[in-house]
N, CA, C and O atoms as CSV, one atom per row, in Angstrom:
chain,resi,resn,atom,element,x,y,z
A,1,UNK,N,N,82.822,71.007,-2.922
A,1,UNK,CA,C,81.533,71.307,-2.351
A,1,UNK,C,C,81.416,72.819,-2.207
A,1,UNK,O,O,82.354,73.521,-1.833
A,2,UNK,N,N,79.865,73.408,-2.616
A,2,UNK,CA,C,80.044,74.728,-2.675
A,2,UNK,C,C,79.102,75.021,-1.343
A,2,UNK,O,O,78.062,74.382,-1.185
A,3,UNK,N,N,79.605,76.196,-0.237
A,3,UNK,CA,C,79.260,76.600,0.743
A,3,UNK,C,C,77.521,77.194,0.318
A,3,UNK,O,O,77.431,77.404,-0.892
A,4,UNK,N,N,76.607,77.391,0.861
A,4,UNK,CA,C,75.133,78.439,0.669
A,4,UNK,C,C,75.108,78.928,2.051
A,4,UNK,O,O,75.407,78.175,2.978
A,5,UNK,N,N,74.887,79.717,2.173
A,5,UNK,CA,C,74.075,80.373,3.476
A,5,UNK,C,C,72.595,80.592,3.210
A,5,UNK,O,O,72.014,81.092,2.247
A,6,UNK,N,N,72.115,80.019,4.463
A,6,UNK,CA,C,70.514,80.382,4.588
A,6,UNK,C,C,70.017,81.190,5.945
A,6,UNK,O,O,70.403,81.057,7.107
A,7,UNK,N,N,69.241,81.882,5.503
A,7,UNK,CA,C,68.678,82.338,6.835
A,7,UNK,C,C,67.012,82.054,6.849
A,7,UNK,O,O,66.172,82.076,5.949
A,8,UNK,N,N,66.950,81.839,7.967
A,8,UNK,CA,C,65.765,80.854,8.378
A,8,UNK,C,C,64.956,81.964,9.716
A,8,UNK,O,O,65.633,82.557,10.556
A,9,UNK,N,N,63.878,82.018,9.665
A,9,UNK,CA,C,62.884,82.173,11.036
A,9,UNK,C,C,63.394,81.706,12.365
A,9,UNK,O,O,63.957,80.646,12.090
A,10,UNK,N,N,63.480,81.855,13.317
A,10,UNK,CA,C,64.048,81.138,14.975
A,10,UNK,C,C,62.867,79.758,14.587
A,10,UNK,O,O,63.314,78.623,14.421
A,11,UNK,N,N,61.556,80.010,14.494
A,11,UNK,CA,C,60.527,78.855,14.291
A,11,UNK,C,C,61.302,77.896,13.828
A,11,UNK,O,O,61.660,77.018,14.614
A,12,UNK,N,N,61.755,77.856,12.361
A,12,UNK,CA,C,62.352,77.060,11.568
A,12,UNK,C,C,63.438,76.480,12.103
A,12,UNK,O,O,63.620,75.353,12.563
A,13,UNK,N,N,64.338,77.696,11.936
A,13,UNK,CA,C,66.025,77.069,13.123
A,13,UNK,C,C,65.653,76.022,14.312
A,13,UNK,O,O,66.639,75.377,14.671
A,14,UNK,N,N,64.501,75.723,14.972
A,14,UNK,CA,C,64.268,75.804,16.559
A,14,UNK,C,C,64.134,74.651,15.570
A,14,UNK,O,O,65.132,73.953,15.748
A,15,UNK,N,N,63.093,73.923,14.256
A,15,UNK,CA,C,62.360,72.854,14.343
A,15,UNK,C,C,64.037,71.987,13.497
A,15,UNK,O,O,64.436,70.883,13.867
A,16,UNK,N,N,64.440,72.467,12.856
A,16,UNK,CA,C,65.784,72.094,12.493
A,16,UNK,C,C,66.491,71.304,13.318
A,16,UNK,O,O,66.765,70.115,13.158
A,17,UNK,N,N,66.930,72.404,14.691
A,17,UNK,CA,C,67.446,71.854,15.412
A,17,UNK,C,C,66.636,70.808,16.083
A,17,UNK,O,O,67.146,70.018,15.288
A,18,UNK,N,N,65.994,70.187,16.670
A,18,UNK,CA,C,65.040,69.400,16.950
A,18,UNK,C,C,65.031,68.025,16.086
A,18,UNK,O,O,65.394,66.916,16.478
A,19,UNK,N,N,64.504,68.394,14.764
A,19,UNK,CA,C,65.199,67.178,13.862
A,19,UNK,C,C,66.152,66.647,13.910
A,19,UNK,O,O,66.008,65.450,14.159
A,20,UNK,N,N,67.192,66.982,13.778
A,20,UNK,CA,C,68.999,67.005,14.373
A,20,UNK,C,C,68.859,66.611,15.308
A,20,UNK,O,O,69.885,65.935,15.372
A,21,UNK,N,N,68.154,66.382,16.612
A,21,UNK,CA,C,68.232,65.699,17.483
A,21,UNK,C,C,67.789,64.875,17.237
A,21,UNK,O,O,68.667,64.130,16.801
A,22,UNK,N,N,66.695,64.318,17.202
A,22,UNK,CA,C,65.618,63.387,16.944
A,22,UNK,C,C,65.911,62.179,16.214
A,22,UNK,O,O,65.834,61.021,16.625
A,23,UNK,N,N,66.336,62.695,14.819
A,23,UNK,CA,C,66.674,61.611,13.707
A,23,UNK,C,C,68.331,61.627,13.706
A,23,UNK,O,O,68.638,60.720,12.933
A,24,UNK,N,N,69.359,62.148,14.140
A,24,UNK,CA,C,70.248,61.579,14.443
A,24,UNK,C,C,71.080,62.249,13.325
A,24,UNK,O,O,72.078,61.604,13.004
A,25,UNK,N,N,70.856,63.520,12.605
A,25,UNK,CA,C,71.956,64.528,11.884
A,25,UNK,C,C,72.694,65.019,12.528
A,25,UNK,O,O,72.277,65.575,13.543
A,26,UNK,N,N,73.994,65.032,12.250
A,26,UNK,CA,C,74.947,65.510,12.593
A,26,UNK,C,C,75.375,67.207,12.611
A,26,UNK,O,O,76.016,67.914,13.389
A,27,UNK,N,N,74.653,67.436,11.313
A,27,UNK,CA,C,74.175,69.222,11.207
A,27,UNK,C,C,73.366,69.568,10.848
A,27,UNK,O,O,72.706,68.761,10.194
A,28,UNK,N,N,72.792,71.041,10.999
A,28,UNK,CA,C,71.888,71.180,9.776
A,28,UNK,C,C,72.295,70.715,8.292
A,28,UNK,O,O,71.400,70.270,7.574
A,29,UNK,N,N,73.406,70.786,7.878
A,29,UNK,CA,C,73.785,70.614,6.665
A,29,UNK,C,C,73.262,69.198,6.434
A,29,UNK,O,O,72.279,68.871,5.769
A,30,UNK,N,N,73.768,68.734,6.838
A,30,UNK,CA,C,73.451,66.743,6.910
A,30,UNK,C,C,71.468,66.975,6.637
A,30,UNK,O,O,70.638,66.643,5.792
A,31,UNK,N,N,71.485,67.449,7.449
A,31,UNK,CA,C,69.809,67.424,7.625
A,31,UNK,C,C,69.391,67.932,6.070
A,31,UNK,O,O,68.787,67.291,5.210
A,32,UNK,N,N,69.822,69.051,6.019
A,32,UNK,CA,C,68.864,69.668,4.662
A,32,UNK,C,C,69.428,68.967,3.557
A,32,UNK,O,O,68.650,68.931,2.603
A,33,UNK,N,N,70.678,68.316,3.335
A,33,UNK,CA,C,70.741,67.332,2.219
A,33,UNK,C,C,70.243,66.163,2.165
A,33,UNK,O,O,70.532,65.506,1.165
A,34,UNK,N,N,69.300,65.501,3.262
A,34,UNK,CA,C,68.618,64.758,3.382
A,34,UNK,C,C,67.502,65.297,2.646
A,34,UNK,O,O,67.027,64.763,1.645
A,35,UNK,N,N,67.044,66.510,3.238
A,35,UNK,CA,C,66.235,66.804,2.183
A,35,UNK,C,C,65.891,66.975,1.160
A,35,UNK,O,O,64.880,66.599,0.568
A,36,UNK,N,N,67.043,67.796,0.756
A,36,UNK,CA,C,67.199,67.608,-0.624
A,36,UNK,C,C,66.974,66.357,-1.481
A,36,UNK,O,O,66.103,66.323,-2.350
A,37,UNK,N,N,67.848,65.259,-1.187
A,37,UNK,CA,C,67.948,64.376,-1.624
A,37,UNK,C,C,66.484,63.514,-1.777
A,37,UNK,O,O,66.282,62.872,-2.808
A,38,UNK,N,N,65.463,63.545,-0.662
A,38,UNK,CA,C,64.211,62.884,-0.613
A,38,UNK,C,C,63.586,63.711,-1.900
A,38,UNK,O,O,62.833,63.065,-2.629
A,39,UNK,N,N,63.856,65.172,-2.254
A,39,UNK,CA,C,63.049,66.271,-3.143
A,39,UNK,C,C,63.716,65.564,-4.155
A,39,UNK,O,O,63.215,64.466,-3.915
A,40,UNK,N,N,64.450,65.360,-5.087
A,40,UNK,CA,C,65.276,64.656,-6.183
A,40,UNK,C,C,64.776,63.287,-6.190
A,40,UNK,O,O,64.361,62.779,-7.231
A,41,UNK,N,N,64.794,62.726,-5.186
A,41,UNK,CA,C,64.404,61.477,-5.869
A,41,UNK,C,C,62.568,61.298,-6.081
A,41,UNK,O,O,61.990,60.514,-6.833
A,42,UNK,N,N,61.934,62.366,-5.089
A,42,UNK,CA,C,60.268,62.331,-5.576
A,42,UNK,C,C,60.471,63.181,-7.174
A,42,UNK,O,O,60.015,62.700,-8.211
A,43,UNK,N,N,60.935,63.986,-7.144
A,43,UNK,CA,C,60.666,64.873,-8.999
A,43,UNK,C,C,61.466,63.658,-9.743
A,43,UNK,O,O,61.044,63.773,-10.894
A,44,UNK,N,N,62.446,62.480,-9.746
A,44,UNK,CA,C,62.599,61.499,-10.483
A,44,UNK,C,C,61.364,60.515,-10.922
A,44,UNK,O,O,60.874,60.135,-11.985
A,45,UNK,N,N,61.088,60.272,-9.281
A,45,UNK,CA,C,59.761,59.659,-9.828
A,45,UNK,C,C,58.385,59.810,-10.448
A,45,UNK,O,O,57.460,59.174,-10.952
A,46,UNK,N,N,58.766,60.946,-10.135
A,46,UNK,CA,C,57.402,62.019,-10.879
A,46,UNK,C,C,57.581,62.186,-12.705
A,46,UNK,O,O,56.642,62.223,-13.499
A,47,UNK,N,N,58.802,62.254,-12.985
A,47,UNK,CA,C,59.427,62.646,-14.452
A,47,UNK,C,C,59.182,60.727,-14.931
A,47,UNK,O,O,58.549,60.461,-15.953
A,48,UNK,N,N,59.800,59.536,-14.000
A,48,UNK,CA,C,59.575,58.711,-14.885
A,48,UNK,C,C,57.732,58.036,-15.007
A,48,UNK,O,O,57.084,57.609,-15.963
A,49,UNK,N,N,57.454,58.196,-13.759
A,49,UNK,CA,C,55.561,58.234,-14.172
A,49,UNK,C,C,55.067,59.051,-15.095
A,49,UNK,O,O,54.020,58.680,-15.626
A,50,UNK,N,N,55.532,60.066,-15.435
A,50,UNK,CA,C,55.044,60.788,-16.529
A,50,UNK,C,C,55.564,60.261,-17.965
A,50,UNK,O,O,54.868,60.363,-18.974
A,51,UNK,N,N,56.578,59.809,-17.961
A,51,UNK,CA,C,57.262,58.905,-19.029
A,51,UNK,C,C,56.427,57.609,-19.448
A,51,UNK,O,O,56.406,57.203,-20.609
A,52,UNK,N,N,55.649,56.915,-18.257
A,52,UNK,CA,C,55.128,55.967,-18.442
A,52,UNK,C,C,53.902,56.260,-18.475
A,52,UNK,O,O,53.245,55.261,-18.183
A,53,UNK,N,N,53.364,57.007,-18.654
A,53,UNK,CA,C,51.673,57.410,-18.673
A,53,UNK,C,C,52.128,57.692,-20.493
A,53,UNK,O,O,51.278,57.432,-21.345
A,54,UNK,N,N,53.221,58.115,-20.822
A,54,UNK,CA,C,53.138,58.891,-22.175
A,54,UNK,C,C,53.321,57.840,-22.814
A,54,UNK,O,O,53.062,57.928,-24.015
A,55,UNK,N,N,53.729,56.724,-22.393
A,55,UNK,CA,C,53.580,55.360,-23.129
A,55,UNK,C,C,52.698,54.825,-23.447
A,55,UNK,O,O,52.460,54.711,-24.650
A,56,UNK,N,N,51.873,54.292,-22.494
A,56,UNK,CA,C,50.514,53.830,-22.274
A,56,UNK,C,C,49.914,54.981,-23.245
A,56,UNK,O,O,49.336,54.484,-24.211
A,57,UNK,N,N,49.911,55.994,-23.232
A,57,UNK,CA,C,48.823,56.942,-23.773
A,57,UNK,C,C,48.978,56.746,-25.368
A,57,UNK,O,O,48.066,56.831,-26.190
A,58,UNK,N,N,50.263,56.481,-25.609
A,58,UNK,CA,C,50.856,56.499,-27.328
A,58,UNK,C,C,50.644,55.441,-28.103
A,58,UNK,O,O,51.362,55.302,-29.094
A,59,UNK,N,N,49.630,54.494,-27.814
A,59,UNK,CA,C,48.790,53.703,-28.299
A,59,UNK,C,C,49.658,52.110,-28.231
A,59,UNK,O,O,50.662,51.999,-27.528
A,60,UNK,N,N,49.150,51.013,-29.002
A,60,UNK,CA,C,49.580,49.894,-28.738
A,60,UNK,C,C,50.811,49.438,-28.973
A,60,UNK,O,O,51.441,50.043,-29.841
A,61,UNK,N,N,51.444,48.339,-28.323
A,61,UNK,CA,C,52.887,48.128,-28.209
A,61,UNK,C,C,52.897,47.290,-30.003
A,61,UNK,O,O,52.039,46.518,-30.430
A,62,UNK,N,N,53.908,47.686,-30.595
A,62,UNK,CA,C,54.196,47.046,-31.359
A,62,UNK,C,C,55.609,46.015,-31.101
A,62,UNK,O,O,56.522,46.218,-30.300
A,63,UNK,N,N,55.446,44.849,-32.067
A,63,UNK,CA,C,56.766,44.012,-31.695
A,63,UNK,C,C,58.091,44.874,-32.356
A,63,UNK,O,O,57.915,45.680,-33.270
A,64,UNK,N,N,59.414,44.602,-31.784
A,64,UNK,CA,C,60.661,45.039,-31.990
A,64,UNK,C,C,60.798,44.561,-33.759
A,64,UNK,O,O,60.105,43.614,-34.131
A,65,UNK,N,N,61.296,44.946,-34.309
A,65,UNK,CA,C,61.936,44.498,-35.997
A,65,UNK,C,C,63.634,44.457,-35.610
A,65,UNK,O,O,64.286,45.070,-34.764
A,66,UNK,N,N,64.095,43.217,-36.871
A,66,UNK,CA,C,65.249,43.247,-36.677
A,66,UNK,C,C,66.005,44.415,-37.076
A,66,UNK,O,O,67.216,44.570,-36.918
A,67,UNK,N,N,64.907,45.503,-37.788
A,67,UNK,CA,C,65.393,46.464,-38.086
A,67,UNK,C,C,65.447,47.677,-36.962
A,67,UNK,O,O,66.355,48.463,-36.690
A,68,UNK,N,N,64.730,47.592,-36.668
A,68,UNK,CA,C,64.609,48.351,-35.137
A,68,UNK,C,C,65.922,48.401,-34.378
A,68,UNK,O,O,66.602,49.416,-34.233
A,69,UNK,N,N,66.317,46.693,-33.718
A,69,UNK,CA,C,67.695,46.334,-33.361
A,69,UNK,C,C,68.844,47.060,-34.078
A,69,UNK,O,O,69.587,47.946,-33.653
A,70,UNK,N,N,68.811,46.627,-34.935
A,70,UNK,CA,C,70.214,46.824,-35.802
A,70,UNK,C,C,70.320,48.711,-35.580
A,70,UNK,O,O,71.342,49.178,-35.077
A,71,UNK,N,N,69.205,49.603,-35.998
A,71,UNK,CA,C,69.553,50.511,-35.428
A,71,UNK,C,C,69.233,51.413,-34.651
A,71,UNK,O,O,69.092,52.575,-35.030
A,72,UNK,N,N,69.038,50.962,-33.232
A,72,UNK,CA,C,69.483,50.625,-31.866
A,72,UNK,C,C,70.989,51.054,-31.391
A,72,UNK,O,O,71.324,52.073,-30.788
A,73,UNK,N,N,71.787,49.970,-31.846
A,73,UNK,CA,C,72.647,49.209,-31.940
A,73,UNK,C,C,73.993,50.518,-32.694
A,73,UNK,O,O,75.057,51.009,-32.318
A,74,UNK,N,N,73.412,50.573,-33.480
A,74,UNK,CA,C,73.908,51.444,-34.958
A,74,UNK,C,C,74.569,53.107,-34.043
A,74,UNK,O,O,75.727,53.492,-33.887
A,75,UNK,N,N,72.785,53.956,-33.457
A,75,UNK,CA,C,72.503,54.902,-32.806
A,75,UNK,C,C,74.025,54.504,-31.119
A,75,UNK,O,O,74.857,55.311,-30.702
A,76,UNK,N,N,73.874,53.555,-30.800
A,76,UNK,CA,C,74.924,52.990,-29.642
A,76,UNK,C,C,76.199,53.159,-30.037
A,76,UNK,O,O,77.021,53.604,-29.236
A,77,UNK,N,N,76.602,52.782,-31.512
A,77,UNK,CA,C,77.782,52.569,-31.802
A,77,UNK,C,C,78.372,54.072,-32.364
A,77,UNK,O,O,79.564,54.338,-32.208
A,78,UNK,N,N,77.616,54.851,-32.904
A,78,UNK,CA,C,78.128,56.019,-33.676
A,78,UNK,C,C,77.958,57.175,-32.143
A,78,UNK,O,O,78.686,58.162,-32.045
A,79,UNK,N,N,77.054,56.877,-31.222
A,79,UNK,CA,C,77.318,57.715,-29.594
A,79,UNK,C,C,78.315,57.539,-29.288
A,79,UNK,O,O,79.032,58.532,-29.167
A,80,UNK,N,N,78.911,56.138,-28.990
A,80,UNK,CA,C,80.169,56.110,-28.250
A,80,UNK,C,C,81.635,56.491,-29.320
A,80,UNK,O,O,82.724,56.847,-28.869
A,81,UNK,N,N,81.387,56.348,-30.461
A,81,UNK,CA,C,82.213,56.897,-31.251
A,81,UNK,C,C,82.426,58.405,-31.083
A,81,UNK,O,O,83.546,58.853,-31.334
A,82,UNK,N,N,81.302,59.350,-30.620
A,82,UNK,CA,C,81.957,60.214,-31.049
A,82,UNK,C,C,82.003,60.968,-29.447
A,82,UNK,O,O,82.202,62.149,-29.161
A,83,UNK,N,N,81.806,60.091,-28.791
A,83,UNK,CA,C,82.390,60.404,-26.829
A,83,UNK,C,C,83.561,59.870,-26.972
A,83,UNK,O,O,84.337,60.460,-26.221
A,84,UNK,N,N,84.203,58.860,-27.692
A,84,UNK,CA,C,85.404,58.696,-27.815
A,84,UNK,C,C,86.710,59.490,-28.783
A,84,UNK,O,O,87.923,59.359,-28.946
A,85,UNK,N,N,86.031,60.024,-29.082
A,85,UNK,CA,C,86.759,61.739,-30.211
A,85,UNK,C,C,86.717,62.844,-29.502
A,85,UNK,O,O,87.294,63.886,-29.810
A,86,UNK,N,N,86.036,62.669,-28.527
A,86,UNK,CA,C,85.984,63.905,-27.523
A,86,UNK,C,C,87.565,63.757,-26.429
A,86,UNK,O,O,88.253,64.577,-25.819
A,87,UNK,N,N,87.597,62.730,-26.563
A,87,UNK,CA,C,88.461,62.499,-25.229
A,87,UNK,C,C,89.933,62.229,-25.502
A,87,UNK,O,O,90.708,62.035,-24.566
C-alpha cells in the first residue's frame, strides 16, 4: 500500500471528521477509500452504459454463425496460449 498525503481546508478536515463519526470510519483513510471506491464503481457504470448505448446504436442484432463460435473459441484458445508462454 502506497502512503499520499493530503492537505485539506479546516472546513473539509472538520466535515471529514464528522463523517468518521457519523458513518462509523475508522479513519480518514477508511473514509476517503470509501470514496474512492463509490467514484470507480459510478465511472464503471458509466463506461458500461456507454458500451450499451453503442450497441443499441450499431444497428440490428444479428444471429450468432457457427462460424462466429468457432472463432470465438479459436481468438480464446490462441489468448491463453500465448499467456501461457509468458509464464
Amino acid at each position: 500500500m502506497t502512503t499520499m498525503n493530503i492537505s485539506l481546508p479546516d472546513e473539509m478536515k472538520a466535515f471529514v471528521e464528522a463523517q468518521m463519526a457519523t458513518e462509523g470510519y475508522a479513519s480518514a483513510s477508511e473514509y476517503l477509500r470509501a470514496l474512492i471506491r463509490e467514484a470507480q464503481k459510478r465511472r464503471a457504470k458509466q463506461e458500461l452504459e456507454a458500451k450499451f448505448r453503442e450497441a443499441l446504436e450499431s444497428g440490428p442484432a444479428t444471429p450468432m454463425t457457427r462460424e462466429d463460435w468457432d472463432s470465438i473459441e479459436q481468438e480464446a484458445l490462441d489468448r491463453w496460449t500465448r499467456e501461457q508462454a509468458r509464464q
